[in-house]
C-alpha positions in Angstrom: -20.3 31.0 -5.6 -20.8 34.8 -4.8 -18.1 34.9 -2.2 -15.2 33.3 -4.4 -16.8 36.1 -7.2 -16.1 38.4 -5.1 -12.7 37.3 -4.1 -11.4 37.2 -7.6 -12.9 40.6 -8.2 -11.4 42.2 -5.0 -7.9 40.3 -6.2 -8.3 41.5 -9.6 -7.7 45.2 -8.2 -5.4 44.4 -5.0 -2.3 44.7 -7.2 -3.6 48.5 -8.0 -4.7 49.1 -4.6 -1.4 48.2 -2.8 0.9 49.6 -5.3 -1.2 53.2 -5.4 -1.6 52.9 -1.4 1.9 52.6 -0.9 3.6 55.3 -3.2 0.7 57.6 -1.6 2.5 57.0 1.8 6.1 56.8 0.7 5.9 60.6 -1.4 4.0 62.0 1.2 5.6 61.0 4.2 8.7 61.8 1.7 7.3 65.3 1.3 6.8 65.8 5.0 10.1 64.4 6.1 12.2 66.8 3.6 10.4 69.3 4.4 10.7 69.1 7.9 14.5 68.4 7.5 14.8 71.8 6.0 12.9 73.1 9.0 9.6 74.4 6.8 6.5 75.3 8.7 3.3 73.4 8.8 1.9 75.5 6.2 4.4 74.8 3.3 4.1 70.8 4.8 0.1 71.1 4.0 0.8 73.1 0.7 3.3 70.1 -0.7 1.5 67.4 1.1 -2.0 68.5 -0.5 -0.2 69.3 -4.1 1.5 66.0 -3.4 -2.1 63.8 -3.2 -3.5 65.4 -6.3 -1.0 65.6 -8.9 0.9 62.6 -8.1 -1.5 60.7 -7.5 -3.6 61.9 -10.3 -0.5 60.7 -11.9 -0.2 57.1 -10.8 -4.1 56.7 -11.9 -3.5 58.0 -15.6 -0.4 56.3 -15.6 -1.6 53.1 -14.5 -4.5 53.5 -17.0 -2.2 54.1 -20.3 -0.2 51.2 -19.3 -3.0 48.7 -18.8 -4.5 50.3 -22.4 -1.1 49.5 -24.0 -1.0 46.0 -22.9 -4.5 45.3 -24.0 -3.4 46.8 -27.5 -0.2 44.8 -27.8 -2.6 41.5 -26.4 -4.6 42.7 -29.2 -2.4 43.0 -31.8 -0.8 39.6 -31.1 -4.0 38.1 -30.8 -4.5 36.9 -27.9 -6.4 39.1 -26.2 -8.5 37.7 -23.0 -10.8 40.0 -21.4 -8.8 39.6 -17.5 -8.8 42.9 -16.1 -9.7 44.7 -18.8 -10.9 47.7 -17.0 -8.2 50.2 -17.2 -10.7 53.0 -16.0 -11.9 51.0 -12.4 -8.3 49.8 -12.4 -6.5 53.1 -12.4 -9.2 55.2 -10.3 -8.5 51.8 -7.4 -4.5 53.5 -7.6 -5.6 57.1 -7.8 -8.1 56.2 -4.6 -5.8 54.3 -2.4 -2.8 56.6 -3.4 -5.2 59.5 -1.9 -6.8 57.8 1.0 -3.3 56.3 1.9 -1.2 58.7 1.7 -3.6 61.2 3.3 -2.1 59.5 6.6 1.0 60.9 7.3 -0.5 64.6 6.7 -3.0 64.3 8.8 -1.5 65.2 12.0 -0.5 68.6 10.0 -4.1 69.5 9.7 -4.9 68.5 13.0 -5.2 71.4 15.5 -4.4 69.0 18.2 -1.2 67.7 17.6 0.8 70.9 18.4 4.2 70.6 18.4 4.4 66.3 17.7 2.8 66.4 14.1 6.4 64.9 12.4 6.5 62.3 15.3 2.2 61.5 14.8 3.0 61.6 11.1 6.0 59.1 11.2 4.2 56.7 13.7 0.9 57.3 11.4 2.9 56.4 8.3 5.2 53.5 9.6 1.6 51.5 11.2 0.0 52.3 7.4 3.0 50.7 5.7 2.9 47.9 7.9 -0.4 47.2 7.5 -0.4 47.8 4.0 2.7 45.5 3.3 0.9 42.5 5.1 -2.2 43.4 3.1 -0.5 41.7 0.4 -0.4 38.5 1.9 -4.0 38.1 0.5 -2.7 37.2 -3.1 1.2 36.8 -2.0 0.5 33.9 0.7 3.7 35.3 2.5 3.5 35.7 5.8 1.3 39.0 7.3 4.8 40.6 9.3 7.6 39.8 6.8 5.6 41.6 4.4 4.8 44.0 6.2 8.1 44.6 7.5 9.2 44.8 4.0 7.4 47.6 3.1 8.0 49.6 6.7 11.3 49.0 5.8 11.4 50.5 2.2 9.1 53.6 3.5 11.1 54.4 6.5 15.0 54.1 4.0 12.8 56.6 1.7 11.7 59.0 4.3 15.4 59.1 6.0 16.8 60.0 2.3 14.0 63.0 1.8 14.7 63.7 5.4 18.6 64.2 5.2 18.2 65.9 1.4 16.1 68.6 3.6 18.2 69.0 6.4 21.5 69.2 4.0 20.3 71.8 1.7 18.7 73.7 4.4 21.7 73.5 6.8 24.2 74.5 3.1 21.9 77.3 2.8 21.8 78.6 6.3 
């Protein structure tokens, strides 16, 4: 009896905790990749990595909050409000934690001292096992096999990272 409690309570916020986890990696591998495609130092990839974590995934939290409050005010209105996931607070700090803790992956390697001279390459490898792993996490609700979903995700994360990549490298190389 506890353990299926506990599984309907960890599924109630799986939803929040894949979708903040994986728009934490996307923007800030996004972030890293344009910015090294522009050729800008480590320091500026920490500064809009770091600026990246809080405010957009301060955010994904509030706006994940005032959506769940809007639906429970429309439910409300209409009358048939049941109390599912009616926590828009726990709900939207699951997003605003897995956003942060996720996407803290790819800019890890950029505050490492040890990765001299590889951090892009870590911080690609880094993100590309965290979307994997992240995509196939949704096989818990989904049912869909562990690798097609996460090869779905790897795949969206690595198409976004190429665009910021090439958006980088254009600009910089127009401005050069």
């Amino acid at each position: 009896m506890f353990s299926r409690k506990l599984k309907i309570a960890y599924g109630d916020y799986l939803d929040e905790a894949v979708y903040g986890a994986n728009d934490g990696i996307i923007t800030t591998f996004a972030v890293i990749s344009s910015a090294t495609g522009a050729t800008l130092g480590g320091e500026a990839i920490i500064i809009l990595g770091l600026a990246n974590l809080v405010a957009d995934g301060f955010s994904m939290g509030a706006s994940s909050f005032l959506s769940i409050r809007t639906e429970e005010d429309v439910q409300r209105l209409r009358s048939f409000w049941k109390s599912k996931n009616s926590d828009a607070l726990s709900r939207s700090l699951t997003t605003f934690g897995a956003f942060v803790v996720a996407g803290s992956i790819p800019l890890i390697p950029f505050v490492s001292v040890a990765a001299i001279g590889n951090e892009f390459m870590i911080s690609a490898v880094a993100a590309g096992i965290a979307f994997f792993v992240v995509g196939g996490s949704r096989t818990i609700i989904t049912k869909r096999g562990f690798f097609i979903s996460g090869l779905e995700m790897l795949i969206v994360g690595g198409i976004a990272a190429l665009l910021a990549y090439s958006i980088g490298y254009i600009i910089h190389s127009g401005l050069a």
